[in-house]
N, C-alpha and C positions, 0 to 999 in steps of 0.2 A: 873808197870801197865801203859797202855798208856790210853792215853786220852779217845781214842774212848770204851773204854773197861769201864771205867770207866763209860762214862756216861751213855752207855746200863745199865748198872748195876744201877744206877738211874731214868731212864726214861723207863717205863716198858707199852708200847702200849696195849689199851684196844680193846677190840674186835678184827675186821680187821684189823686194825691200823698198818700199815710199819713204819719205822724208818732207813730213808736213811742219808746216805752221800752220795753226786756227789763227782762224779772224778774229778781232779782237771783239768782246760782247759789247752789245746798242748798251749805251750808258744816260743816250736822252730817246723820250717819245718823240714822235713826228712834229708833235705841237708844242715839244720845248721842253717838257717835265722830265726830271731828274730821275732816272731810274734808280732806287738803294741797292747799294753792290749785293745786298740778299735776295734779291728777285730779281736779278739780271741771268737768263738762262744761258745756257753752257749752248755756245755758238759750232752747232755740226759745221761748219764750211770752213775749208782751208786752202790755202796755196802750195802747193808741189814745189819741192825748195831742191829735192836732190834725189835719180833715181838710180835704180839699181841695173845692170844690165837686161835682167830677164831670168825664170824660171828654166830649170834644165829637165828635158824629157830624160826617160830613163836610157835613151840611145846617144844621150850628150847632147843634143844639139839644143842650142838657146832657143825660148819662145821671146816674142820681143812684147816688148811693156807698151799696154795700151795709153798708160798718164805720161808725158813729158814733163820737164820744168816749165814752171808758169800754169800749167792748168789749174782751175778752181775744180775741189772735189768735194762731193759731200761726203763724211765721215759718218763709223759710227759712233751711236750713243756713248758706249763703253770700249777697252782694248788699247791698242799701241802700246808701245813702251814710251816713257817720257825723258824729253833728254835736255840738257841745260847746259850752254855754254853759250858765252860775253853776256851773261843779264839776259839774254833770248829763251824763251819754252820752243822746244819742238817737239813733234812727236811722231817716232817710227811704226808704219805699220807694211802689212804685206800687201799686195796689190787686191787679192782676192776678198781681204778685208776693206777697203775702200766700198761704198756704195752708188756711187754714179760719179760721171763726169759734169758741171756745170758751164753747159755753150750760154755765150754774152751777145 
C-alpha cells in the first residue's frame, strides 16, 4: 500500500473539503539542464487524493462534488491549509477554491 493511499484512508475531508497533492516541480529542462531549486516555480497542478462528501444547502440536503479521487486539478497561487503526515506534503482546500478540472 503506498503512502498516498494510506493517508486518504486516514484523513477523510468534511464537507467540500479537497485533499491534494501538488505535482512535484520540473527539476530538468526539456534539453537536459538542471533547473537550481531557486528558480524551479511552485507547480499549480495536483492530484485529488481524498474528497469530502459535498456542501449542505441550507434545507440539508448534500450538493455532490464535482472533483473525484484521481482527477488532476489546477490549484490556486496562494490558500489551502498544509498538512503532513509519513514524510508526504498535502494540502487541504475547498472545492470552490480549486480552479479547474485538467481532462488528459
Amino acid at each position: 500500500m503506498s503512502v498516498v493511499s494510506a493517508v486518504a484512508k486516514r484523513i477523510v475531508p468534511l464537507f467540500d473539503r479537497v485533499l491534494i497533492q501538488r505535482a512535484a516541480a520540473e527539476t530538468k529542462t526539456k534539453g537536459g539542464l538542471l533547473i537550481p531549486e531557486k528558480a524551479q516555480s511552485k507547480n499549480n497542478e495536483g492530484v485529488v487524493v481524498a474528497v469530502g462528501p459535498g456542501a449542505r444547502t441550507e434545507s440539508g440536503d448534500t450538493v455532490p462534488m464535482c472533483v473525484t479521487v484521481g482527477d488532476k486539478v489546477l490549484l490556486p497561487e496562494f490558500g489551502g491549509a498544509k498538512i503532513e503526515m509519513d514524510g508526504e506534503e498535502f494540502q487541504m482546500f475547498r472545492e470552490t477554491d480549486l480552479v479547474a478540472r485538467i481532462n488528459n
